[in-house]
py3Dmol code that shows the C-alpha trace and the ligand (Angstrom):
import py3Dmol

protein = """\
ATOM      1  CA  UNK A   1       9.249  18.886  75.871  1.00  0.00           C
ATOM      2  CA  UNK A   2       7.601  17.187  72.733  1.00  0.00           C
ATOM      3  CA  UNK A   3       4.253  19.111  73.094  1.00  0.00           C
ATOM      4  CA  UNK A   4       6.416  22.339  73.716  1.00  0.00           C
ATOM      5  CA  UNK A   5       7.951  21.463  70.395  1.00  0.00           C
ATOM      6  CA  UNK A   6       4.830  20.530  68.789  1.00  0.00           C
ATOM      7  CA  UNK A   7       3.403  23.916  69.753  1.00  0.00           C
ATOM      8  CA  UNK A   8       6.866  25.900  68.839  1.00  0.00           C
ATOM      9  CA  UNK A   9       6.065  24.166  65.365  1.00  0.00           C
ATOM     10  CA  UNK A  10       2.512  25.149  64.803  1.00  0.00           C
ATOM     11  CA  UNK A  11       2.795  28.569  65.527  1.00  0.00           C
ATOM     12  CA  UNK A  12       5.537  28.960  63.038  1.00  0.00           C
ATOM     13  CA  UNK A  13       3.227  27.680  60.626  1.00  0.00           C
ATOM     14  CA  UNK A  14       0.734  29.872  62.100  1.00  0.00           C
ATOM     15  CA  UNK A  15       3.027  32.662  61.238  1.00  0.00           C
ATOM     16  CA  UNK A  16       3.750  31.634  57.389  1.00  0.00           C
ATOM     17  CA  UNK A  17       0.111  32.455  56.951  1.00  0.00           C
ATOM     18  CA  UNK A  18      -0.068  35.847  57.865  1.00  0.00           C
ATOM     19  CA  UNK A  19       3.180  36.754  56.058  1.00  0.00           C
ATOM     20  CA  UNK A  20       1.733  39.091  54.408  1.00  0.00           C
ATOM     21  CA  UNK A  21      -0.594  40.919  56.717  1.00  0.00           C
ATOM     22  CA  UNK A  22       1.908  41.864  58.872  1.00  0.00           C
ATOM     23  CA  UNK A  23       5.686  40.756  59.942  1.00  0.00           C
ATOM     24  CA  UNK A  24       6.356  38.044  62.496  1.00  0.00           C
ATOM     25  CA  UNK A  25       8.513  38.819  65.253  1.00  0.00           C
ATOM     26  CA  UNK A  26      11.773  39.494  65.106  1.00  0.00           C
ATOM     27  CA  UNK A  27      13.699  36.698  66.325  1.00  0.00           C
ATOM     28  CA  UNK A  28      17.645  36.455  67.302  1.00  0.00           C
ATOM     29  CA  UNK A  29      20.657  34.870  66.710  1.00  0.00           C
ATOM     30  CA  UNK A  30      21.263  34.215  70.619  1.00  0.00           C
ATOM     31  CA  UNK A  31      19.607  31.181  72.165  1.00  0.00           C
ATOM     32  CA  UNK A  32      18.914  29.787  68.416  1.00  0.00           C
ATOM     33  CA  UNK A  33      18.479  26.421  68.154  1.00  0.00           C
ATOM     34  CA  UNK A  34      17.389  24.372  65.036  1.00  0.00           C
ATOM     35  CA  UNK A  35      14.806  21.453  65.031  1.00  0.00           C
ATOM     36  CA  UNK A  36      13.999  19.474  62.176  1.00  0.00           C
ATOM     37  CA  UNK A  37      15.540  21.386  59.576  1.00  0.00           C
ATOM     38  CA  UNK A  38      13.903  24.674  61.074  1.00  0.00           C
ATOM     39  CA  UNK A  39      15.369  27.713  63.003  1.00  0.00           C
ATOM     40  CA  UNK A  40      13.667  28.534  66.038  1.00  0.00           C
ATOM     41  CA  UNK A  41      14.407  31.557  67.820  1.00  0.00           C
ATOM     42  CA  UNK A  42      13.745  33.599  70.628  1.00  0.00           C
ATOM     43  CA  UNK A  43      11.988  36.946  69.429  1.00  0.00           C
ATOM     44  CA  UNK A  44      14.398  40.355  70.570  1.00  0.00           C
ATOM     45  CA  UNK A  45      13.008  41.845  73.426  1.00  0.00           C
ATOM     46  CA  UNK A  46      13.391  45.270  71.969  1.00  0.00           C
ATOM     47  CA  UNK A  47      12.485  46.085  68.913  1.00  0.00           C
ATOM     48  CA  UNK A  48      12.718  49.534  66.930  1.00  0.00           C
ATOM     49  CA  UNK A  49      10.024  50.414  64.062  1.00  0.00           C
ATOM     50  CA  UNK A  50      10.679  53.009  61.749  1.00  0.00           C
ATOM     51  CA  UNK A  51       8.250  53.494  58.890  1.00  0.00           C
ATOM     52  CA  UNK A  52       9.562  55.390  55.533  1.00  0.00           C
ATOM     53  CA  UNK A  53       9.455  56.712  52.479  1.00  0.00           C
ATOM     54  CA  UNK A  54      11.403  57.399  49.703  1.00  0.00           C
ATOM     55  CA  UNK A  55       9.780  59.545  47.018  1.00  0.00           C
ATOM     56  CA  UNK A  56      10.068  58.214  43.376  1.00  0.00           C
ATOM     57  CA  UNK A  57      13.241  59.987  41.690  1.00  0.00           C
ATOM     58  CA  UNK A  58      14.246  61.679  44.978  1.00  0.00           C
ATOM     59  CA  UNK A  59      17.934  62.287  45.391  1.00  0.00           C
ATOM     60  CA  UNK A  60      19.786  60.067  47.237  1.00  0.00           C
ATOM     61  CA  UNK A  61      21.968  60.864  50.500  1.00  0.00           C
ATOM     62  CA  UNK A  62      24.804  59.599  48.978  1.00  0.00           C
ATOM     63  CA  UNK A  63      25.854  57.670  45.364  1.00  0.00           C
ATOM     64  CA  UNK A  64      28.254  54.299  46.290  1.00  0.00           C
ATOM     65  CA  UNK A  65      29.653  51.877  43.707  1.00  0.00           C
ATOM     66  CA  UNK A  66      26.918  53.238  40.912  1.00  0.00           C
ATOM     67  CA  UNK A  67      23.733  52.647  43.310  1.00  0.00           C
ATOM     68  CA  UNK A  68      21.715  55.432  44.933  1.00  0.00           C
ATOM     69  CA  UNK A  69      22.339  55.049  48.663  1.00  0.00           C
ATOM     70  CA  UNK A  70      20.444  56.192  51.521  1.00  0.00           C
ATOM     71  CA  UNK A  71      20.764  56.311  55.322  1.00  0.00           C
ATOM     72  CA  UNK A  72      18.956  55.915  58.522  1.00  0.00           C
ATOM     73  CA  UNK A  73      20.875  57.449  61.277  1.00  0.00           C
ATOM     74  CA  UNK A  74      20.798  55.073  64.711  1.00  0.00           C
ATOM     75  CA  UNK A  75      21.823  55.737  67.921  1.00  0.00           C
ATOM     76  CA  UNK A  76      23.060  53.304  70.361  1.00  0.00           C
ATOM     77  CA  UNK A  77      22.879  54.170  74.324  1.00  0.00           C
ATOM     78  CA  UNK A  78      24.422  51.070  75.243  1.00  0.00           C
ATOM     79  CA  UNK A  79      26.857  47.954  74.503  1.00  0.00           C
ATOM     80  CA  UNK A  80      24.783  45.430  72.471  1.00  0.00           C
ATOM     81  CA  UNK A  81      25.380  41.379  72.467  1.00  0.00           C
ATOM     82  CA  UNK A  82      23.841  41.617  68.886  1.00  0.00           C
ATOM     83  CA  UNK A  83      21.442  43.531  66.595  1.00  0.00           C
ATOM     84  CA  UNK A  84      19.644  42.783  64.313  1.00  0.00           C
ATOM     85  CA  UNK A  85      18.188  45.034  61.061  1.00  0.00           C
ATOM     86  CA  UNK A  86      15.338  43.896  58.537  1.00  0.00           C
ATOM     87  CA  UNK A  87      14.346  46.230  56.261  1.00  0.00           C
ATOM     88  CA  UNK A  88      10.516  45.675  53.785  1.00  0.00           C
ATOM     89  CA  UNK A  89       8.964  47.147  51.084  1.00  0.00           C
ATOM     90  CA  UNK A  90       5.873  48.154  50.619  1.00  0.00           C
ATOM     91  CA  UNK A  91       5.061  48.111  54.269  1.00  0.00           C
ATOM     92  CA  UNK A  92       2.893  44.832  54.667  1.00  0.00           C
ATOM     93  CA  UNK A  93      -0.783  45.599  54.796  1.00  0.00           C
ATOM     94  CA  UNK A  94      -1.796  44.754  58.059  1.00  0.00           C
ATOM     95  CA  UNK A  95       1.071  46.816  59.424  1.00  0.00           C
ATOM     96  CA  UNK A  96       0.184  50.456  60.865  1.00  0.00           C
ATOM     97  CA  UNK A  97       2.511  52.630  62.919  1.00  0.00           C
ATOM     98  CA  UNK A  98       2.427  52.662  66.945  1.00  0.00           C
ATOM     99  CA  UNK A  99       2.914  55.147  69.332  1.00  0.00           C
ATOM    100  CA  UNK A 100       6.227  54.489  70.099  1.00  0.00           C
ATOM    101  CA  UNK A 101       7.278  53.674  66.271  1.00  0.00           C
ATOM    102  CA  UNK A 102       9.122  56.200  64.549  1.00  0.00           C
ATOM    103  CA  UNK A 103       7.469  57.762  61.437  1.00  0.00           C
ATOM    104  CA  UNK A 104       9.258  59.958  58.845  1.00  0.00           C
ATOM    105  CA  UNK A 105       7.591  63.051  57.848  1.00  0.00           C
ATOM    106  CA  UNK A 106       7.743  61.577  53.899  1.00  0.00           C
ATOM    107  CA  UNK A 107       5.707  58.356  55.295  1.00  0.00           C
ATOM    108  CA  UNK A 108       3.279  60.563  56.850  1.00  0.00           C
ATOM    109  CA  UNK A 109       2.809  62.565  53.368  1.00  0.00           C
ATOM    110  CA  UNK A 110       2.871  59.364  51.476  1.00  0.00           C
ATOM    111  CA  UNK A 111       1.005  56.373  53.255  1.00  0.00           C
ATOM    112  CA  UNK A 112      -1.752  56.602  50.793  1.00  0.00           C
ATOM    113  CA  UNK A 113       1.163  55.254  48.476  1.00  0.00           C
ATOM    114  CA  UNK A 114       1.018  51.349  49.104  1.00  0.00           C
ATOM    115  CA  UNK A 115       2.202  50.169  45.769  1.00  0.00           C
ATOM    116  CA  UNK A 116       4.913  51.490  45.082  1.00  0.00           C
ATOM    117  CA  UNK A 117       8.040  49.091  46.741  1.00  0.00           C
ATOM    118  CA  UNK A 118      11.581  48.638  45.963  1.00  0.00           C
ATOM    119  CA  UNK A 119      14.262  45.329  46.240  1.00  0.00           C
ATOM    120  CA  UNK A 120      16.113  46.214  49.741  1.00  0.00           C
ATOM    121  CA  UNK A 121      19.131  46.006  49.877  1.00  0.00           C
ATOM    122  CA  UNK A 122      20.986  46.618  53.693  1.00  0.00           C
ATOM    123  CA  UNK A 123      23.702  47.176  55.258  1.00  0.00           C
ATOM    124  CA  UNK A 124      24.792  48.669  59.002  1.00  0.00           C
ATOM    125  CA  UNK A 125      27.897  51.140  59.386  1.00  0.00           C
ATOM    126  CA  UNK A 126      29.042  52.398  63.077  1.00  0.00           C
ATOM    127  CA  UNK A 127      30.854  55.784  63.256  1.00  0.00           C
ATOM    128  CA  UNK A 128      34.800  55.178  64.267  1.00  0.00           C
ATOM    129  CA  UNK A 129      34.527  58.829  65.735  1.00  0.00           C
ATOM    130  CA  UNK A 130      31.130  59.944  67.242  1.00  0.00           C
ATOM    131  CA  UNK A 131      30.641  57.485  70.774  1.00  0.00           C
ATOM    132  CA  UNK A 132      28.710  60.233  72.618  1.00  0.00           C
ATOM    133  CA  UNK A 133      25.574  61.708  71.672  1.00  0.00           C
ATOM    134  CA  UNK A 134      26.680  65.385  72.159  1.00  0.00           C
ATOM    135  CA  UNK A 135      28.575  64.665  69.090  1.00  0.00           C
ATOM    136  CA  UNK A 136      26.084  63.292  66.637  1.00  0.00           C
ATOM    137  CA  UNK A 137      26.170  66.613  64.267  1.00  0.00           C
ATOM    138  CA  UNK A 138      29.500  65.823  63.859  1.00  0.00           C
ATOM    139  CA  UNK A 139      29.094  62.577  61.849  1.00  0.00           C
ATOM    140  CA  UNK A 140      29.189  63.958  58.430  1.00  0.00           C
ATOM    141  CA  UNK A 141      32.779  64.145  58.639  1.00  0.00           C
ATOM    142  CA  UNK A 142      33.154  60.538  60.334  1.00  0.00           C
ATOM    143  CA  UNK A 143      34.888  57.465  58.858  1.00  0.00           C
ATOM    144  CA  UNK A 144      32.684  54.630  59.124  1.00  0.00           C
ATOM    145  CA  UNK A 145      33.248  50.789  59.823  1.00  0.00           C
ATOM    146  CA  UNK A 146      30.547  48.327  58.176  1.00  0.00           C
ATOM    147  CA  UNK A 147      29.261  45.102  60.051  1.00  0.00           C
ATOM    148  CA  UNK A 148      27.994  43.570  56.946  1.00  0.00           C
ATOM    149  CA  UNK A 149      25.298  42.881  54.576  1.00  0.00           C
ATOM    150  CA  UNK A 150      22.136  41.815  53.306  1.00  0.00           C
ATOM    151  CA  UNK A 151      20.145  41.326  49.780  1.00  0.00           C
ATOM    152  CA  UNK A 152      17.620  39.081  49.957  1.00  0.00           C
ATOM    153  CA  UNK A 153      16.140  36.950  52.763  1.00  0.00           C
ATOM    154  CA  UNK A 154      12.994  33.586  52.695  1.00  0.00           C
ATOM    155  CA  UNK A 155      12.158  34.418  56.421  1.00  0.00           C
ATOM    156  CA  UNK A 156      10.540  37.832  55.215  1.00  0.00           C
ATOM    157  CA  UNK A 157       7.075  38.054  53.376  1.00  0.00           C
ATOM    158  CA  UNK A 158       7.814  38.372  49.857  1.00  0.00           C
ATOM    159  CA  UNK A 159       7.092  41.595  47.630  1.00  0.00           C
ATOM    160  CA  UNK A 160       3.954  42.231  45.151  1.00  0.00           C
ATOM    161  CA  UNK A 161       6.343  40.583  42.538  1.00  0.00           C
ATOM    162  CA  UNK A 162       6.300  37.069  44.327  1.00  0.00           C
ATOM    163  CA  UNK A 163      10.185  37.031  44.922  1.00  0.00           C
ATOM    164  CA  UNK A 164      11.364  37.537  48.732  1.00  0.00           C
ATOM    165  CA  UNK A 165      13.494  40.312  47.899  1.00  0.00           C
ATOM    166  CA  UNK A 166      13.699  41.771  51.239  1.00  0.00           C
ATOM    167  CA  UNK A 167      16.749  41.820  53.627  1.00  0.00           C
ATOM    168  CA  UNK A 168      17.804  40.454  57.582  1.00  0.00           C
ATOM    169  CA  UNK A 169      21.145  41.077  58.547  1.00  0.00           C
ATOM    170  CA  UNK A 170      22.331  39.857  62.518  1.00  0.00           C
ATOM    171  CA  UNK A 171      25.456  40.904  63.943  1.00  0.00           C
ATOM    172  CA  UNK A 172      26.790  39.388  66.467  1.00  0.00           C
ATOM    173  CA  UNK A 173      29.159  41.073  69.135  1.00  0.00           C
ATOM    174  CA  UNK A 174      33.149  40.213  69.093  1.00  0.00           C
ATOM    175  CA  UNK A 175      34.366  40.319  72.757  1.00  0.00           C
ATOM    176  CA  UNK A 176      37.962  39.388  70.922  1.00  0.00           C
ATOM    177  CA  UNK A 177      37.861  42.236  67.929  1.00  0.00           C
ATOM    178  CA  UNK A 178      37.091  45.873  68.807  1.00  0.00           C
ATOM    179  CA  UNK A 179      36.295  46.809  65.147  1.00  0.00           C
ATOM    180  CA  UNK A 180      33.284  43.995  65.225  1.00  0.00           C
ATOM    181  CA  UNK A 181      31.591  45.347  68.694  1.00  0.00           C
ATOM    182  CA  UNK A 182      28.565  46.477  69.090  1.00  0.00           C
ATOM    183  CA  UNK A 183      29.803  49.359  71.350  1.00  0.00           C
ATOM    184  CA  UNK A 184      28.201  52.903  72.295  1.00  0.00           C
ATOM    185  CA  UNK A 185      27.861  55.133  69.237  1.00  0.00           C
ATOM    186  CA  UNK A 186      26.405  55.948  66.329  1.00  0.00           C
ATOM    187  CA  UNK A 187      25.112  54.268  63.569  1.00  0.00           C
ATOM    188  CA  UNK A 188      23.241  53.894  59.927  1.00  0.00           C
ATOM    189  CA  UNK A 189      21.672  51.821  58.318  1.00  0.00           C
ATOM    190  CA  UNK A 190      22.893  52.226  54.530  1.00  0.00           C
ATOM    191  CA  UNK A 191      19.948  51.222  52.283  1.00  0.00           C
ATOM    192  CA  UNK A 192      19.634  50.856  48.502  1.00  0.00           C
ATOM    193  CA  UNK A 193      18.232  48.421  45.967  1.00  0.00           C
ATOM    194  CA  UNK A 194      21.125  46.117  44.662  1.00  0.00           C
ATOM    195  CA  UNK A 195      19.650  44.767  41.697  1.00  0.00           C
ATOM    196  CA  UNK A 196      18.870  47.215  38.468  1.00  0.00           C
ATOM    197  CA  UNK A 197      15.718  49.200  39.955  1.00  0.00           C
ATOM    198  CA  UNK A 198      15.003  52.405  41.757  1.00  0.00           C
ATOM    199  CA  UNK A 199      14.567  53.022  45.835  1.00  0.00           C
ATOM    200  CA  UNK A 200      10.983  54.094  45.894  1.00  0.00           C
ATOM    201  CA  UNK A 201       7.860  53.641  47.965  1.00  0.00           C
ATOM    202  CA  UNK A 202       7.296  52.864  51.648  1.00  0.00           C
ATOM    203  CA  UNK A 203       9.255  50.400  53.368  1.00  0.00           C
ATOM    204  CA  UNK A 204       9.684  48.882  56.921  1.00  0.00           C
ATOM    205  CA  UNK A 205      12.472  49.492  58.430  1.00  0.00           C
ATOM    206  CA  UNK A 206      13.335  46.870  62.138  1.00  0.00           C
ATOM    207  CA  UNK A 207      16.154  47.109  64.686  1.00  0.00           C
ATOM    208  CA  UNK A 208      16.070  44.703  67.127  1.00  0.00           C
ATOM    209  CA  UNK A 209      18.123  43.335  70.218  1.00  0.00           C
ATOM    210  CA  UNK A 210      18.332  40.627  72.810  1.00  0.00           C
ATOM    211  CA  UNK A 211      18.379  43.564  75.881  1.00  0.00           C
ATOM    212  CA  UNK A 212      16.596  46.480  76.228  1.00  0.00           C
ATOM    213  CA  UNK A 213      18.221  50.004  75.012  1.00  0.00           C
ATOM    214  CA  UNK A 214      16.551  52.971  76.580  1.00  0.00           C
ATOM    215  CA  UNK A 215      17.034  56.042  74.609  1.00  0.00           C
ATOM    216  CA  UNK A 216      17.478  54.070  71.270  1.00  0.00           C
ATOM    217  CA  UNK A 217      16.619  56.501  68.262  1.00  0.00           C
ATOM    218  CA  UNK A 218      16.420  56.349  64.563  1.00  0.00           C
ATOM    219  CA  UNK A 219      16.065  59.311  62.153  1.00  0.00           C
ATOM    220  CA  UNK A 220      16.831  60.110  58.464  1.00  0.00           C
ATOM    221  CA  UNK A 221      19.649  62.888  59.822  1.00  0.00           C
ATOM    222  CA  UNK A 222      21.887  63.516  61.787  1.00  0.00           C
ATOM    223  CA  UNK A 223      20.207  66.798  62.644  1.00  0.00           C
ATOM    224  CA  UNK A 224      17.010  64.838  63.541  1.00  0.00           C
ATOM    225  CA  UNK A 225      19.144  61.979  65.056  1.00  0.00           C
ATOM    226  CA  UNK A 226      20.539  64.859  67.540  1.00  0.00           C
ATOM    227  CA  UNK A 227      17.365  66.551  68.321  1.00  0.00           C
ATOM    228  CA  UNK A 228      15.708  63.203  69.324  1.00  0.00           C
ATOM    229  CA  UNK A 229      18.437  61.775  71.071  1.00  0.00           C
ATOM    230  CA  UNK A 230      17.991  65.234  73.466  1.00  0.00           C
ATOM    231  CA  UNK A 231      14.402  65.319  73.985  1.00  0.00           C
TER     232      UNK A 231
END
"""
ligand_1 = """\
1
CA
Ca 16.877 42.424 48.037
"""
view = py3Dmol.view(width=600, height=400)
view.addModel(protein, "pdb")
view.setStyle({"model": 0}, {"cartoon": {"style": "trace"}})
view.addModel(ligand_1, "xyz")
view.setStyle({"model": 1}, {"stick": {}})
view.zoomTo()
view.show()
């Protein structure tokens, strides 16, 4: 057990180095135990990548309490024991999209943009009305319930500016409380940047969780969400 421990421990340090070539994996909430002051956990074994951009001075989807918010629309084919979102900006170096990642167009007409990076702010909403995904165009007009929040987090690399800015947020499911369960439906992922600043540049954007979801998607519409969520 002490030599697994010993080796837990020096890959973690292993992974500290390369902070900011590329991210380390995503770990959970589930199965977390802490050893000596540190968290180790067990990496989700699925994991969404979504790779965007948000042009300087572009308008936002939506303006909330002063701050220019915008959205990535998620869709969730099945209950969830928890999920977990990280969000970074720029996109780290080493870091290059995969066939199965998800790439907006506006990343694809931008990745020669690697400077320019914002201070993430996140936070993940599910739709009280759309639970099937013949009814994703429909969640324009949908109230929405929000799981919680995240500014800034130490286990993510930090930005050009030194500070670790960016954001983790873990839910985990309520069995007990309807309103905090990671049911069937859709989602978003509000994003903006907290502190005085603009949203601009490429960013990172992770959704992981401790089962597999087939059929997972993640767009920057609804109208895309739908279309994907078909195919
Ligand atoms: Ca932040």
């Amino acid at each position: 057990m002490k030599k697994i421990l010993l080796a837990l421990s020096l890959l973690i340090a292993a992974g500290t180095l390369v902070h900011a070539q590329k991210l380390d994996k995503f770990g959970a909430d589930l199965g977390k135990k802490s050893i000596m002051g540190k968290d180790l956990r067990l990496p989700y074994s699925d994991v969404l990548t979504y790779y965007g951009y948000i042009k300087p001075g572009a308008t936002p989807d939506e303006t909330r309490d002063g701050k220019k918010f915008y959205y990535l629309y998620l869709w969730i084919p099945a209950a969830a024991p928890e999920l977990g979102i990280r969000m970074v900006s720029p996109v780290p170096e080493g870091m290059k999209p995969a066939e199965s990642d998800f790439v907006s167009a506006s990343y694809k007409e931008n990745e020669s943009d690697t400077k320019s990076y914002f201070d993430t702010w996140v936070t993940l909403e599910r739709s009280l009305t759309v639970l099937s995904a013949d009814k994703i165009s429909t969640g324009a007009s949908s109230k929405w319930i929000s799981y919680g929040t995240n500014d800034d987090s130490g286990e993510l690399p930090a930005q050009p500016s030194g500070s670790k800015y960016n954001s983790v947020l873990r839910i985990t499911s309520s069995l007990s409380d309807p309103l905090n369960s990671l049911v069937v439906g859709l989602y978003r992922i509000g994003f903006t940047s907290y502190k005085a600043g603009e949203v601009q540049g490429g960013f990172v954007a992770q959704v992981g969780a401790p089962i597999k979801l087939p059929g997972i998607c993640i767009a920057p519409t609804l109208e895309e969400l739908a279309k994907l969520v078909k195919k």
